[in-house]
C-alpha positions in Angstrom: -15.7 -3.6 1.1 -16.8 -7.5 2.2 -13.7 -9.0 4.5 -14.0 -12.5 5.7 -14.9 -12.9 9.5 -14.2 -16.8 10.2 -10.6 -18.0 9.9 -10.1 -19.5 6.4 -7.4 -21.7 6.8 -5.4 -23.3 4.0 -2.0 -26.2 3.9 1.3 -24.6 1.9 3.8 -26.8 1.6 3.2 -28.4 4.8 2.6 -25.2 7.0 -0.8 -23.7 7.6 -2.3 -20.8 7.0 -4.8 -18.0 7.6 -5.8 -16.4 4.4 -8.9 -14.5 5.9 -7.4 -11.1 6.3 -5.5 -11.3 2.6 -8.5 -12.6 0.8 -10.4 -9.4 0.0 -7.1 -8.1 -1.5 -6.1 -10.7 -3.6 -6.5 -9.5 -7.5 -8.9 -12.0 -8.2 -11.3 -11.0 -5.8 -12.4 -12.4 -2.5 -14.5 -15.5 -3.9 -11.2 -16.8 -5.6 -9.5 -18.0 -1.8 -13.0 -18.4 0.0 -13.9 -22.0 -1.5 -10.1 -22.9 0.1 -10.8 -23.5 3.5 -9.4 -26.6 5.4 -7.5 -27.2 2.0 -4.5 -28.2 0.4 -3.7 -25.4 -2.3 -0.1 -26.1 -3.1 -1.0 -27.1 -6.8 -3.6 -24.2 -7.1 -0.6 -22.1 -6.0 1.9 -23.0 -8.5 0.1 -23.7 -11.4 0.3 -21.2 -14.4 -0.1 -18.6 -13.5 2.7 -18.7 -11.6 3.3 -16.7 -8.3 6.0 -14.4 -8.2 9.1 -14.7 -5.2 7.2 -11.5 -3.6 3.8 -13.1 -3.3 5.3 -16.3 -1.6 7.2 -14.1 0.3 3.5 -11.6 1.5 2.3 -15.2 2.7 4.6 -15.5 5.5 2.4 -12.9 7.5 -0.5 -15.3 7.5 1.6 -18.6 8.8 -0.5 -20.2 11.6 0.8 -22.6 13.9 -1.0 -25.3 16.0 -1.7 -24.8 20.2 -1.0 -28.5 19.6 2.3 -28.1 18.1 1.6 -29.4 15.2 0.0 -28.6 11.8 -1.6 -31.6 10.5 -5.2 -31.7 10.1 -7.6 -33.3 12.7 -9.2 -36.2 12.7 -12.1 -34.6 11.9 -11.4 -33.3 8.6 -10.7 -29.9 9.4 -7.5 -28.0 10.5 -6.9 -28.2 14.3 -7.4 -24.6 16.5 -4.5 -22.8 15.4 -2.8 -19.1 16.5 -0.6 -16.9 14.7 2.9 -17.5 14.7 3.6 -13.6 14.0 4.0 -11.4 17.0 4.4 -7.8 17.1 1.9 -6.7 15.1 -0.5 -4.5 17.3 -2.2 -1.4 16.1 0.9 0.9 16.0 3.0 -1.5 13.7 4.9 -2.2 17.1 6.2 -5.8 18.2 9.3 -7.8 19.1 12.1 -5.7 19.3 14.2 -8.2 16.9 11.6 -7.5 14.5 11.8 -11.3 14.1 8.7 -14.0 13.9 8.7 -16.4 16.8 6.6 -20.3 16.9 5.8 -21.5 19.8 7.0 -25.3 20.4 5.6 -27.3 23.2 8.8 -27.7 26.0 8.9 -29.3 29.2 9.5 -25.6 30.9 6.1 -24.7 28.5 5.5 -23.1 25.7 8.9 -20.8 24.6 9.0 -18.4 21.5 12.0 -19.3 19.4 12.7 -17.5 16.2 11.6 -18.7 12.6 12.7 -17.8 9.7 11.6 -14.1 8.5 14.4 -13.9 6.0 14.9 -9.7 5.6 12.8 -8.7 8.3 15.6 -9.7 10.9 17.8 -6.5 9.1 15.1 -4.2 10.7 13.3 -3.7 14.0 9.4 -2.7 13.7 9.5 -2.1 16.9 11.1 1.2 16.2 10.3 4.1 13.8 11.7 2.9 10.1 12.7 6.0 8.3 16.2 6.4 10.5 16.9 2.3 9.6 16.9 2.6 6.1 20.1 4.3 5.6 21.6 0.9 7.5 19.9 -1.4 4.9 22.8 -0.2 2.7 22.9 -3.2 -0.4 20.3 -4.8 0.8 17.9 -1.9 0.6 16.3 -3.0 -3.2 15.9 -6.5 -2.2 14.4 -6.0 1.2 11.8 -3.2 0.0 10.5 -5.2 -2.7 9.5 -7.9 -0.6 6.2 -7.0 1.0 4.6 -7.4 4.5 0.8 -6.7 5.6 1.7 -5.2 9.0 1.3 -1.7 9.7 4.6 0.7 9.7 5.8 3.4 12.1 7.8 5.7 9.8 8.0 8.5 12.8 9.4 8.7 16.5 7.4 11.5 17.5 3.3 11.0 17.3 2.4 14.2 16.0 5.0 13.8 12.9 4.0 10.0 12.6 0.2 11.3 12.6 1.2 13.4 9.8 1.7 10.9 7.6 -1.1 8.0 8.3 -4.7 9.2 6.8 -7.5 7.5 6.6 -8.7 7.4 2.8 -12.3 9.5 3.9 -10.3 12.3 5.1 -9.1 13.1 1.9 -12.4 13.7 0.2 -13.2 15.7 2.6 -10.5 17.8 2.6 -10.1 18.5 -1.2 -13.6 18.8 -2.7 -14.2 21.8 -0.3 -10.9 23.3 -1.3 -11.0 22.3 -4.9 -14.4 24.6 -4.5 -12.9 27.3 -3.3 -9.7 27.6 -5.8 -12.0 27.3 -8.5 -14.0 29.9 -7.0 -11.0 32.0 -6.3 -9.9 31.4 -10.3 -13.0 32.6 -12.0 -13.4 35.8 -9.7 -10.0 36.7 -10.3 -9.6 35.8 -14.5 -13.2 35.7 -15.6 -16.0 37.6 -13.4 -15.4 39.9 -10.4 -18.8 38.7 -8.9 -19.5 35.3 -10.0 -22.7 32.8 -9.8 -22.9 29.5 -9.6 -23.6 29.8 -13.5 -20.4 31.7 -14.4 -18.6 28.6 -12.7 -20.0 26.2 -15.7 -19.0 27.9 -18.5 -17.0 26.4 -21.5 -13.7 28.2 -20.4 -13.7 26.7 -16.5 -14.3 22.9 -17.9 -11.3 23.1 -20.1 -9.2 24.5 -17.5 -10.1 21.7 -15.2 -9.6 19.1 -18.5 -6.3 20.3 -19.0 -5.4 20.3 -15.5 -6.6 16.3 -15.4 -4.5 16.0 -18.2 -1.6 18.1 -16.5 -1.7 15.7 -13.4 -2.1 12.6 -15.6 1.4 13.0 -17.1 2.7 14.1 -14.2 2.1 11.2 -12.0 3.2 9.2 -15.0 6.2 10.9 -15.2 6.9 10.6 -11.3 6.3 7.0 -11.1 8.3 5.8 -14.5 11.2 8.0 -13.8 11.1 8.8 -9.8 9.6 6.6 -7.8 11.7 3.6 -9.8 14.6 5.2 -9.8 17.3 2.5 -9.4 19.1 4.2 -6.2 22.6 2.0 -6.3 24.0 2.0 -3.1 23.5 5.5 -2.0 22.0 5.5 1.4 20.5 9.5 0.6 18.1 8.1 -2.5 17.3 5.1 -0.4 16.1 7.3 2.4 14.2 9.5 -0.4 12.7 6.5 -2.2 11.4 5.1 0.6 9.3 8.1 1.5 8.1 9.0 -2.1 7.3 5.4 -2.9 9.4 2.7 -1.3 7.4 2.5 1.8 4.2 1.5 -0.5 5.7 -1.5 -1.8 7.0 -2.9 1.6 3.6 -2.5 3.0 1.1 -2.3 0.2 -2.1 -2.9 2.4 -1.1 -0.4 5.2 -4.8 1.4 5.1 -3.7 4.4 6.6 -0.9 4.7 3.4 -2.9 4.4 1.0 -3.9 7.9 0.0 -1.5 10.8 0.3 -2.1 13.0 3.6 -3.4 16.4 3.3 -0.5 18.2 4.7 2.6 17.2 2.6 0.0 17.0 -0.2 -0.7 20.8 0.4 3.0 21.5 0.1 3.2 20.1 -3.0 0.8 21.4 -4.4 1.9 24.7 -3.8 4.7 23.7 -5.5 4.0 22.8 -8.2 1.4 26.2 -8.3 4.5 28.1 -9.4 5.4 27.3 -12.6 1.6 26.4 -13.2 1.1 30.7 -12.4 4.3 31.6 -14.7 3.4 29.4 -17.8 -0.2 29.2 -18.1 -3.7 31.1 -18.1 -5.9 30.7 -15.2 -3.8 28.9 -13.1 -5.8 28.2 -9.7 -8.4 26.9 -12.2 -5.8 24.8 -14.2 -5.0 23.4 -10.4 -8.3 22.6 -9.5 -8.4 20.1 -12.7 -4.9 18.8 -11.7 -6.2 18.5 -8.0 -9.5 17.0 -9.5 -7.2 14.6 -11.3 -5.3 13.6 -8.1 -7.6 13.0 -6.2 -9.9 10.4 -8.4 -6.4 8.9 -8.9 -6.1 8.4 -4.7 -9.3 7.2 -4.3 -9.0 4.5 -7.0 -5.8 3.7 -5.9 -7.4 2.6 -2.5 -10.4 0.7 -4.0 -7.8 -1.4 -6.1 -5.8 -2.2 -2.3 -8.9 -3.0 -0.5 -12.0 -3.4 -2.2 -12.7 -6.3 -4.0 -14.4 -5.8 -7.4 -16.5 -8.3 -8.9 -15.4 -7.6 -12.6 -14.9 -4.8 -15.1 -12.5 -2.4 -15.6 -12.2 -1.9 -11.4 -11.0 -5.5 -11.5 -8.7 -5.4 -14.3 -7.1 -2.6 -13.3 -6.6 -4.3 -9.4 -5.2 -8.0 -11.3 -2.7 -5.1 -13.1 -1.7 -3.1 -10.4 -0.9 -5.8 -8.2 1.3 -7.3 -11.4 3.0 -4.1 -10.7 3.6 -4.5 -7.5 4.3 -8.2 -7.1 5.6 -9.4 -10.9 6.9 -6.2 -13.2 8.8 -4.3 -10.1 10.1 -7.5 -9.0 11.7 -7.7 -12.0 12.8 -4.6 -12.2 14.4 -5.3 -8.5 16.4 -8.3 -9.9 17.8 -6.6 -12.6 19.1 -3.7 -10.3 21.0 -5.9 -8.0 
């Protein structure tokens, strides 16, 4: 994927900002921001097509302020040195213990963080592990989780749990090709040939196993996501605490890249799972897996490209302008009307 290096630094309704870490994931591609630099891009912003409340809200991570204390422009023509006004956002997701954003203004006593406005962030501390705050979010649980940060999340207090759930996207590859291998292996030996080759693995019957397995796991995940993972979850701090780990946690931090893809071990659980019924209902089951697994994991690794890659155009890049509708416009939406 091609990520900016040099700070590209644009004016906002008089505040500055550093769009070169956002600019490969914006839907449009990186080359729609790059031209920006030392810019004004208020009207760009607003004109139709609009930007939704959660897109204006995602651009408070990249607020700069001036060593200077300022943020006008220098008389140079270009936008003087500038530093982050966000703290707190080291490797682990970690920072300030108020979870709050600080600025640094120029005092006689020096230069002394005082708090800006983060508007939910202030209900939680990032400093500590998430999942035990989001029972205290109570009402304000729908609002705050559908207003998205690009900062990295400890969901965990112990490391080997909290490694558990952060994968890299490669690691999922190499986990389930391998395995896919083997089940398939394991499905023709046991329902078609005690001995198998490699030929008696490409026959008519094991491609329309895997098919209807990729069809299994297509309406599956459709069904999860349209009825689950949006499930409107009131007031009731039990489905807040369960949306937040199936899908919630996506939406507050959609460019997380260790969150992206679904980790091996839960995944593995799951997929036993939903092995039962598959073995009770239906011929060749481990083969019929393989297809759904097939299915899942083209779906994961797609999923990722659309976060961070940055497609020139196609259907890659149509389907990363609609996904990001989905998650910045259409749930939105759906937010407002459940509150």
């Amino acid at each position: 994927m091609t990520k900016i290096t040099t700070p590209l630094v644009v004016r906002y309704r008089d505040a500055t900002y550093d769009l070169a870490e956002f600019a490969h994931k914006h839907p449009g591609g990186i080359n729609t921001l790059k031209g920006l630099h030392n810019q004004d891009m208020q009207e760009r912003f607003e004109r139709t097509p609009g930007h939704s409340e959660a897109a204006r809200y995602l651009m408070k991570e990249y607020r700069i302020c001036d060593k200077n204390n300022n943020n006008d422009g220098g008389s140079n023509g270009t936008i003087n040195d500038h530093q982050k006004d966000v703290t707190g956002h080291g490797k682990n997701g970690l920072g300030k213990s108020n979870g709050m954003r600080t600025e640094k203004r120029g005092t006689s006593n020096g230069d002394i963080p005082q708090p800006t406005d983060d508007s939910m962030e202030h209900l939680v501390d990032w400093s500590r592990p998430m999942l035990v705050q989001i029972p205290t979010l109570g009402k304000h649980y729908v609002e705050w989780v559908n207003k998205p940060v690009d900062r990295q999340l400890r969901l965990f207090g112990p490391s080997w749990l909290e490694n558990l759930t952060k994968t890299p996207w490669w690691v999922v590859p190499a986990f389930w090709i391998p395995a896919i291998m083997y089940i398939v292996h394991v499905g023709v030996r046991q329902h078609l040939v005690p001995e198998p080759t490699l030929l008696d693995h490409l026959t008519p019957t094991v491609f329309g196993c895997l098919a209807i397995g990729v069809a299994i796991w297509s309406l599956l995940e459709y069904s999860l996501h349209r009825w689950v993972f949006h499930l409107d979850p009131k007031e009731n701090r039990f489905l807040h605490t369960f949306h937040f780990l199936m899908h919630g946690l996506h939406h507050k931090v959609p460019f997380d890249p260790y969150r992206l893809v679904f980790p091996p071990v839960p995944a593995v659980g799951l997929a036993s799972f939903f092995y039962q019924p598959v073995r009770l209902l239906l011929p060749y089951p481990q083969i019929m897996v393989a297809g759904g697994l097939i299915g899942y994991l083209a779906y994961d690794m797609i999923h990722y490209y659309i976060h961070y890659g940055s497609p020139n155009g196609g259907h890659l890049y149509h389907m990363k302008r609609y996904h990001y509708q989905h998650h910045f416009v259409y749930h939105e939406l759906e937010a407002q009307k459940n509150t």
